[in-house]
C-alpha positions in Angstrom: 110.7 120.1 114.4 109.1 122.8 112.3 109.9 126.3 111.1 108.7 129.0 113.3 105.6 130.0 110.6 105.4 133.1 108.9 108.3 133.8 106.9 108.8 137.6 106.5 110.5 139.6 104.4 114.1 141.4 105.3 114.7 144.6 104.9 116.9 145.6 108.1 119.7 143.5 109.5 118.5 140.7 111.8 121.0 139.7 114.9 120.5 136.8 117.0 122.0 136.4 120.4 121.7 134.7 123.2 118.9 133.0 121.6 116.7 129.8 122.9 114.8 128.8 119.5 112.4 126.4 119.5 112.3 125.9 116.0 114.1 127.6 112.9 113.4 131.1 111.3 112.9 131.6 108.1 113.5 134.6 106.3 113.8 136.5 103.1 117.4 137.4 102.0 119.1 138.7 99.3 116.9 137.9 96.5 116.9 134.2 98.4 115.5 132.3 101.7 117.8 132.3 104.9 116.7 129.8 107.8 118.5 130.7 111.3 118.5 128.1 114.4 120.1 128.6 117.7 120.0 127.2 120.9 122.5 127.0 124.5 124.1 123.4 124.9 121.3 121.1 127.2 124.3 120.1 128.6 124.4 123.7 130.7 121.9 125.9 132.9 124.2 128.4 130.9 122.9 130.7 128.3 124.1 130.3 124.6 127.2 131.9 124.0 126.4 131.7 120.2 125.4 134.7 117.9 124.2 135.2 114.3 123.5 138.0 111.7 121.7 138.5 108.7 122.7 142.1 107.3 121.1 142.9 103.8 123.6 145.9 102.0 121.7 145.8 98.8 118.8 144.5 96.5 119.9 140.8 96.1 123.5 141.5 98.7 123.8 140.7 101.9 126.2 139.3 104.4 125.6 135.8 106.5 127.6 135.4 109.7 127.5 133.2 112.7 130.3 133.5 115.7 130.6 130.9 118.6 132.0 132.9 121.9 135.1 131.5 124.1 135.6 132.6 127.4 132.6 131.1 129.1 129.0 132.3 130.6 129.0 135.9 129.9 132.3 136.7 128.2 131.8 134.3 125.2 128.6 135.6 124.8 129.4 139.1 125.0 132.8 138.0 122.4 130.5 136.8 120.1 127.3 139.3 119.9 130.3 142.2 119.3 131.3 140.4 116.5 128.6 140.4 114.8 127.3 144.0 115.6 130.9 144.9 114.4 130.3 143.5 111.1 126.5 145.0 111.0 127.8 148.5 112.0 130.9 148.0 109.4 128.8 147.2 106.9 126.0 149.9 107.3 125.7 152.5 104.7 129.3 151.5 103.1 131.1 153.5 100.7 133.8 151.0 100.2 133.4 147.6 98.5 131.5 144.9 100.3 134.9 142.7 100.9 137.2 145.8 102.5 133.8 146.3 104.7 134.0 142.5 106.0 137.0 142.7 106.9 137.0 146.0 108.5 134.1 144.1 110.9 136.9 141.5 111.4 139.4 143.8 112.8 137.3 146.0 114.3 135.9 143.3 116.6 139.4 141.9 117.1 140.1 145.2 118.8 137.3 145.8 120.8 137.1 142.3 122.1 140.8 142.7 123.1 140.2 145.3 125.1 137.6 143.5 127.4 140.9 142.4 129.1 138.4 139.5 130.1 140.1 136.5 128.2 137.4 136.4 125.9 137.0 135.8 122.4 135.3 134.6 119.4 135.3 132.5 116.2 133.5 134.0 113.2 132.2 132.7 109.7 130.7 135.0 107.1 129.9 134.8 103.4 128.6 137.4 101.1 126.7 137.3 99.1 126.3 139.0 95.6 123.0 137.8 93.4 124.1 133.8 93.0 128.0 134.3 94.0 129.1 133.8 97.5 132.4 133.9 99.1 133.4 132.8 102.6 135.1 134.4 105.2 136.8 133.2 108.6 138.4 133.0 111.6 138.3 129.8 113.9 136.4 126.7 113.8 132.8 127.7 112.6 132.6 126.8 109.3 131.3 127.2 105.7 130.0 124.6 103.5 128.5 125.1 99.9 126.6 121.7 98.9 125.1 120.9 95.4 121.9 119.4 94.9 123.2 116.1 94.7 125.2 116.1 98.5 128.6 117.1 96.6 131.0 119.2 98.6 131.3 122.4 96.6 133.1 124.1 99.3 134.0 123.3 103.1 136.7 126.0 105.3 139.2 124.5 107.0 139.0 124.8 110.6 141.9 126.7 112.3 142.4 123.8 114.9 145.5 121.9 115.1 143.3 118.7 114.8 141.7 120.5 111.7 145.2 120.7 109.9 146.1 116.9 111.0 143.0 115.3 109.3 143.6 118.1 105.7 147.3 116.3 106.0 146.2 113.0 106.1 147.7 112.4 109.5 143.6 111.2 110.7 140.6 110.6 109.0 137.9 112.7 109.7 135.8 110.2 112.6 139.5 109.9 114.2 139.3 114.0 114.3 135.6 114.4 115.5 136.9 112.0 118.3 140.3 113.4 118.9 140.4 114.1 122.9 142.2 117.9 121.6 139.3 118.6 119.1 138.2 121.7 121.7 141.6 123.6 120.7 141.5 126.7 118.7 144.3 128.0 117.1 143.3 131.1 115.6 140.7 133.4 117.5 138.8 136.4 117.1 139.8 138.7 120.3 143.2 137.1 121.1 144.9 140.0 119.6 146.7 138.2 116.6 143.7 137.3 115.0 144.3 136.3 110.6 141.1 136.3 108.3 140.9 133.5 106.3 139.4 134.4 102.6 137.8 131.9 100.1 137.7 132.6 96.5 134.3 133.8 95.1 131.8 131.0 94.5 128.6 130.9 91.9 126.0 129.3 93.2 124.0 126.4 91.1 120.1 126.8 90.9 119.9 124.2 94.0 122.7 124.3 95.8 122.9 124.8 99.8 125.2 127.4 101.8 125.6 126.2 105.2 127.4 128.0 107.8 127.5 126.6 111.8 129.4 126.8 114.8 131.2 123.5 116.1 127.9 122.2 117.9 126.9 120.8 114.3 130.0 120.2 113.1 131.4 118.2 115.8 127.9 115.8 116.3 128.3 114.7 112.5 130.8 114.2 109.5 130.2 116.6 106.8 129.1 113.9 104.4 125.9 113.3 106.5 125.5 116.8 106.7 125.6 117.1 103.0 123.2 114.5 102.8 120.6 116.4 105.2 120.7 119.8 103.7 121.0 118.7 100.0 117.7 119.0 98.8 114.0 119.6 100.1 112.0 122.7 101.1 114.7 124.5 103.3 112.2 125.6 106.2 112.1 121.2 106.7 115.6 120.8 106.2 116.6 123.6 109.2 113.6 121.1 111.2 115.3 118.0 110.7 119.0 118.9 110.9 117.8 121.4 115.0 116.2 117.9 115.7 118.8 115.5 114.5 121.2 117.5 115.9 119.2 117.4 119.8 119.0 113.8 119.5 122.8 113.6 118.7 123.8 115.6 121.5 121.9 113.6 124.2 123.3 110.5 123.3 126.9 110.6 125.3 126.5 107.1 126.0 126.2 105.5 122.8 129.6 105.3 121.7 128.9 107.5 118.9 129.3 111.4 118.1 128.0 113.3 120.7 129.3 116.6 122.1 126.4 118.8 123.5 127.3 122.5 122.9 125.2 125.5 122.0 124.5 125.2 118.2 124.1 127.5 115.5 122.9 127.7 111.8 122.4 129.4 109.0 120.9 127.5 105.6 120.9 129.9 102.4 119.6 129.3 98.9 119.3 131.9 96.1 117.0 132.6 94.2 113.0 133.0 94.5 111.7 129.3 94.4 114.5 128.3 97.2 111.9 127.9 99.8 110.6 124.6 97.9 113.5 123.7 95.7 113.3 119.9 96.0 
């Protein structure tokens, strides 16, 4: 599957909801390249309940987000797109540092999604980033990884899932997890009214290394080894190809007795820096 051609340069924030992509976007942020995929589940006549955000604050800043609605049909999708425009419109024309502004996005879309009174809500992941220096923020099971060059895991967010917290124990091993019949439950939401942001300590990027961030339709189709694996190295518009189809072909195979969960799936690949497009 390839990029959607024409990469373009960023100067506004981009949002993505409700989206049907047939390939990835690539796109120029924050002195680096950003590739964005999302898609509904083809598992449901549903639309995607998924959102996204690229929202540039400065020359070489910018904040990366993705949220994966709860709720169903329209409320998780509604859940999700406010978080993200709650972050955008938190961080537009800030006079407060970039981390008080993230955060204010954080609570500010705990509160309005509260008061849908719907049952709705949302799981959010976010980095900023600052030049080469990233640092993660969440709430929920959409996660963060950070890999080097060579498919080390320079960071990865714990999932706030009670099946999350049994395989960081020890209690299961990660396939036992991805298999685990409770793997759907969410601990920690935001929307459900006693929301807590998870914050990663600040991270400098290596000259190759890949920021990933994805709701749970990537992360529960594959163990984050092969994930490292797939985004390590290689002109990012391919890798965001390879890892939409890899991850359609995953999903359709219920059947096989191997991971396969079809959900609506969203990404975000980042690298810094101006040759990240064809970094190999």
């Amino acid at each position: 599957m390839a990029s959607n051609a024409g990469e373009f340069r960023l100067d506004e924030p981009r949002l993505f909801m409700a989206q049907r992509m047939a390939s990835p976007l690539a796109v120029a942020f924050a002195g680096g390249i950003a590739v964005v995929f999302s898609t509904p589940s083809p598992a449901k006549s549903t639309g995607n309940e998924d959102s996204a955000g690229l929202i540039p604050t400065a020359e070489n800043c910018g904040v990366i987000a993705v949220a994966d609605g709860l709720g169903g049909r329209s409320g998780g999708a509604r859940a999700s797109a406010a978080a993200i425009r709650c972050l955008q419109d938190s961080l537009g024309g800030q006079r407060r540092g970039l981390r008080e502004a993230v955060l204010d996005g954080f609570e500010n879309a705990d509160r309005e999604i509260s008061a849908f009174g719907i049952g709705a809500a949302t799981t959010v992941a976010a980095v900023t980033v600052v030049g080469t220096t990233v640092r993660p923020y969440h709430a929920g099971d959409s996660m963060v990884l950070v890999v080097g060059s060579q498919g080390k895991l320079k960071l990865r967010t714990l999932s706030h899932a009670p099946v999350s917290y049994a395989m960081e124990s020890g209690l299961i091993d990660e396939l036992r997890a991805l298999r685990h019949p409770e793997r759907h439950l969410v601990s920690n939401v935001v929307g459900g009214g006693d929301m807590r942001i998870e914050i990663g300590a600040p991270l400098e990027l290596a000259p190759r290394d890949t920021v990933l961030l994805a709701t749970d339709g990537l992360f529960d189709n594959f163990e984050c080894g092969e994930i490292a694996d797939l985004v390590r190295s290689g002109p990012l518009d391919e890798v965001a190809g390879n890892l939409a189809s890899l991850s359609a072909e995953r999903m359709s195979l219920r059947e096989s007795g191997g991971l396969s969960k079809p959900d609506d799936l969203t990404f975000v690949l980042f690298r810094a820096g101006p040759k990240a497009a064809t970094e190999q």
